[in-house]
N, C-alpha and C positions, 0 to 999 in steps of 0.2 A: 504494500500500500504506500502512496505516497502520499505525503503531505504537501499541505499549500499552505504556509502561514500570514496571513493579511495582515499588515499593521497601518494602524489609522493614526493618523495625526493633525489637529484641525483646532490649533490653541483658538485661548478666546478673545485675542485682540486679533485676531485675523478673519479674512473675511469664511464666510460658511459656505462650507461645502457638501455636495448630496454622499456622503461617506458611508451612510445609513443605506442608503438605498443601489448605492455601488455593490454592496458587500451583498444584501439580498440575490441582487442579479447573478453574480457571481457564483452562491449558495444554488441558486435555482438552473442554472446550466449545466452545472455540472450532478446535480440530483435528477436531471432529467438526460442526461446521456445514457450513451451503450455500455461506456465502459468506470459507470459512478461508484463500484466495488473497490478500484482499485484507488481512489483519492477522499484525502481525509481533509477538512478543510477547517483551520484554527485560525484566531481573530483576537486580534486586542487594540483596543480603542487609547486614546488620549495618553499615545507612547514617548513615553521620556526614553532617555538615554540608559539608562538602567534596564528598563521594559524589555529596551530591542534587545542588549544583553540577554538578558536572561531568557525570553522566550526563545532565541537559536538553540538556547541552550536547551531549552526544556522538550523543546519540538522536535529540535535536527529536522528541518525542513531540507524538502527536494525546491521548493520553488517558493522563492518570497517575495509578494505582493505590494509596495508600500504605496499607500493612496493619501494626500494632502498637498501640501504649500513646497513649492522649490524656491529657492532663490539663487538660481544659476552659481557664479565662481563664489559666493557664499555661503554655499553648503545648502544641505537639505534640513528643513522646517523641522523639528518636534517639537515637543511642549519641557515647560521645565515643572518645579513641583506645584508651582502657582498656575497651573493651567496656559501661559504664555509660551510665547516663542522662544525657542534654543537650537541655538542652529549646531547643525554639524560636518564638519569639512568632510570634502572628498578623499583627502589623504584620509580621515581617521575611518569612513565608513570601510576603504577597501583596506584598510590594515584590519580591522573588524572581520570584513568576508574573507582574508585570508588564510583565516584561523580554521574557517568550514568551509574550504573548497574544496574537501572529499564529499560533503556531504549536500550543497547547496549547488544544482544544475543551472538555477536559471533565476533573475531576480527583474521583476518589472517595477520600475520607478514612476507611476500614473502621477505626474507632479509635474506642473510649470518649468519647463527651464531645469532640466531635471538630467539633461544630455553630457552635461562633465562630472557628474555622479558615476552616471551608467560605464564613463571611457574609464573613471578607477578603478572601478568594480570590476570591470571587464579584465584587469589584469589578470584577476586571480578566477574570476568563474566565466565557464562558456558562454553561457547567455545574458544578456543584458538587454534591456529595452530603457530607454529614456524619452523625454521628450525635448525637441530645442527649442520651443519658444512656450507661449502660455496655451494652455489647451483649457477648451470649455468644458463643465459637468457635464453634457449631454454628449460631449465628444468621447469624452475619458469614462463614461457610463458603456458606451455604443462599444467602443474596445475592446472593457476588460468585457464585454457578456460574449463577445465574440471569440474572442483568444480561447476563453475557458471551456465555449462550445466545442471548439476547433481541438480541447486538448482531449476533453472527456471524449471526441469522436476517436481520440487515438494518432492523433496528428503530432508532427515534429515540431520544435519551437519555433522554425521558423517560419514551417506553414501555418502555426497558429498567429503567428505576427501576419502575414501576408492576409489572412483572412479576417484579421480583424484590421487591417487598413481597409480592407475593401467593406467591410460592416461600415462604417463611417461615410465611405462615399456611397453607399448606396444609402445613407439615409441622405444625402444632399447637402451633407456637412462640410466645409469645404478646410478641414484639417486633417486629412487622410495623409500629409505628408509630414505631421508634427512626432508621430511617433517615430522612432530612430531605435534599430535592433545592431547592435555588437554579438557576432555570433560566431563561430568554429563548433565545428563537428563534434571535436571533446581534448578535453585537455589535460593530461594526468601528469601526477607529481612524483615524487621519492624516487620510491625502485618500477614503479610500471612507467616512469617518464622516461628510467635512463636505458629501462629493455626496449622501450620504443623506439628511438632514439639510436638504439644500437641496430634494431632492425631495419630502419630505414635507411641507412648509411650501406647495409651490406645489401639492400633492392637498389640501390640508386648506384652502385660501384657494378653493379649486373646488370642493368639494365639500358639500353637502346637510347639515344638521347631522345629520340621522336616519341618517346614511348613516358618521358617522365611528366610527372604530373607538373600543373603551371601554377604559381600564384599569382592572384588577380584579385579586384576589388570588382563589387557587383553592387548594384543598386537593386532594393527589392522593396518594391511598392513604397517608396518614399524612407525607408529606412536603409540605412548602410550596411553592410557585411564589412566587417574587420575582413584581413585578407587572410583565405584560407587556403590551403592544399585540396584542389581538388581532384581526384581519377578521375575514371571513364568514367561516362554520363549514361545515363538510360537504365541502371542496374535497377531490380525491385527482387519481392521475394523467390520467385522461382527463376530468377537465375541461378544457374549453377554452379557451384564451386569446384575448383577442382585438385584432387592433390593428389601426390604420389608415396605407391607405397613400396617395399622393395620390390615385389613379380611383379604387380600389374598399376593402372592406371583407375582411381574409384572414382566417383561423384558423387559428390551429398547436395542436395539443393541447401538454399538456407531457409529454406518454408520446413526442410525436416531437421535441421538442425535446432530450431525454434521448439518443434513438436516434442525432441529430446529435450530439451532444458523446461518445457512445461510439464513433463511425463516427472523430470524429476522436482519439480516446483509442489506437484500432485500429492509426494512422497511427503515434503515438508508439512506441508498443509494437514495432512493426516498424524502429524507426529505429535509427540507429550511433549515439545518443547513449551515452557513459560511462552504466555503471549508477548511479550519482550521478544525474548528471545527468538521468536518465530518469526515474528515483523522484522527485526534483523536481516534474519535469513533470507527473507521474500525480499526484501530491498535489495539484497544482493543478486538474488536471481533476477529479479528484474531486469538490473545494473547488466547483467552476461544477454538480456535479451536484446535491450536497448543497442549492445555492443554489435551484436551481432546482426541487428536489421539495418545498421548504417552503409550508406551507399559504400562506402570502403570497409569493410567487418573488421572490429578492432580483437582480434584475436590472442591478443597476448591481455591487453584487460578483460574478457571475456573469463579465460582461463584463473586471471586472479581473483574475480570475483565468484567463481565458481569454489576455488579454497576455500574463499574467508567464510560462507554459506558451509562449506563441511567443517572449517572450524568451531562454528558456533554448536554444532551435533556436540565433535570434541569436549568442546568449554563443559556443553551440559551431562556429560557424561552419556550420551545414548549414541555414537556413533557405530559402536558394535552391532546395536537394534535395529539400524540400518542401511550397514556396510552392503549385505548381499543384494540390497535392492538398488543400490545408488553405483556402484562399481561396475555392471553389464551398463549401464547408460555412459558411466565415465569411458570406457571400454569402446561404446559405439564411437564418441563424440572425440577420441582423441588423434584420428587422422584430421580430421576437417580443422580441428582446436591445433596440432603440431604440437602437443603436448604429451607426456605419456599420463596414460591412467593413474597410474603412483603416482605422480605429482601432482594430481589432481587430491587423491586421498589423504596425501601427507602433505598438512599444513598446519 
């Protein structure tokens, strides 16, 4: 399951905002999607500096919503303990989100002038949405009910960004070009940054020069892409992968590769782990789903977050309960993953 955690902030020398009714919309898109199982959606009102603290903490949020007052190269609006304004620099928010950029995907800044917030933040986490100038309530209402349609349908961040520009201009709104998205495919740290890192250096010293991928900057319905690495174009799920083993040459689509990491998802879900610790777990398998539906399958994060999920069995002492049923799946998935099944179990 993933979290969404909303933070409002709307002191009371500042002018009033529909925060109340953002946050409904927001509750009710995503209560009415296909896929409303898998997100949990927490809210705290009239946030100081403290507040946002603590709730990262409390929540570990996948995606955080903040809705109120920007005031561009002076940082973003909260309240202080008298219900006023306190501002907060863009240095200190992304020293803040740098602390939880394992655990926070994606952060929407629905606030005025809100677009040298989003470039800080963007250091440290993939997705960012800001705004560059001031956007109106019915603008930044029309957005977030759109984005969060777009996410509950199961859509990527950045076609939920694309589709909530386009919400905006088809209501006649003419700020479809104020929201501004900072985005890369995924971006990981410690030791899955320096495996990656090391794997792309030894495809690009192999590889054909006509053949490497290009970086470039794109324009996508009025918001920018940071510049990303992109491969070949046109992939989706039943493309097929291909790898090799010593005799012969196999194929996994990634639509069955999916099918195994939910077959073992199935496993979790039926297990005596504490509800902790089983949310955990699902987060992680998610995280190896997420990985592996991206137009380029990140394979070696895949693989890690397939551990950290058996680690948690580990921690709780039941991974013997269900070593036999999770090892034939590791077993299936570790040509297409380039991993061996024991590595998969021992973490």
């Amino acid at each position: 399951m993933k979290t969404i955690l909303i933070l409002l902030s709307n002191p009371k020398n500042s002018v009033q905002l529909r925060l109340g009714e953002e946050t409904r919309e927001i509750k009710e898109a995503l209560k009415q999607s296909k896929n409303r199982e898998q997100f949990q959606v927490e809210s705290e009102s009239a946030v100081r500096v403290k507040d946002l603290r603590r709730a990262l903490l409390e929540y570990e949020p996948a995606i955080v919503h903040f809705s109120g007052h920007g005031s561009g190269s002076n940082g973003l609006i909260l309240e202080n303990d008298s219900g006023e304004t306190q501002l907060v620099s863009s240095e200190a928010l992304a020293k803040l989100f740098k602390q939880f950029q394992q655990e926070v995907q994606c952060v929407v800044l629905n606030a005025c002038y809100s677009e040298e917030q989003a470039q800080a933040i963007h250091e440290y986490i993939d997705c960012v949405v800001g705004m560059n100038k001031a956007v109106g309530d019915v603008a930044a209402i029309n957005f977030s009910t759109a984005f969060y349609e777009a996410l509950g349908a199961g859509k990527t961040y950045d076609q939920c960004f694309n589709f909530a520009c386009n919400a905006i201009d088809l209501e006649g709104i003419p700020e479809s070009d104020t929201p501004q998205i900072r985005y890369r495919p995924r971006h990981y740290i410690s030791d899955i940054q320096d495996a990656k890192e090391t794997q792309n250096k030894d495809n690009s010293s192999s590889q054909p020069m006509s053949e490497q991928p290009k970086s470039q900057s794109m324009n996508f319905s009025g918001g920018t892409f940071s510049k990303v690495q992109l491969g070949q174009a046109g992939r989706d799920l039943t493309q097929t992968q291909k790898f090799n083993s010593d005799n012969s040459e196999k194929q996994l689509t990634v639509t069955e590769v999916v099918t195994l990491i939910q077959k073992i998802e199935a496993i979790f879900r039926n297990s005596d782990l504490p509800e902790k610790q089983q949310e955990k777990a699902l987060n992680y398998l998610e995280n190896t789903q997420e990985a592996v539906r991206e137009d380029e399958p990140d394979k070696t994060y895949a693989a890690k977050s397939l551990q950290k999920a058996t680690k948690v069995l580990k921690d709780s002492n039941v991974w013997l309960q269900f070593q036999p049923k999770l090892e034939p799946l590791f077993t299936e998935l570790e040509p297409w993953l380039e991993v061996e099944a024991k590595t998969l179990s021992n973490s």
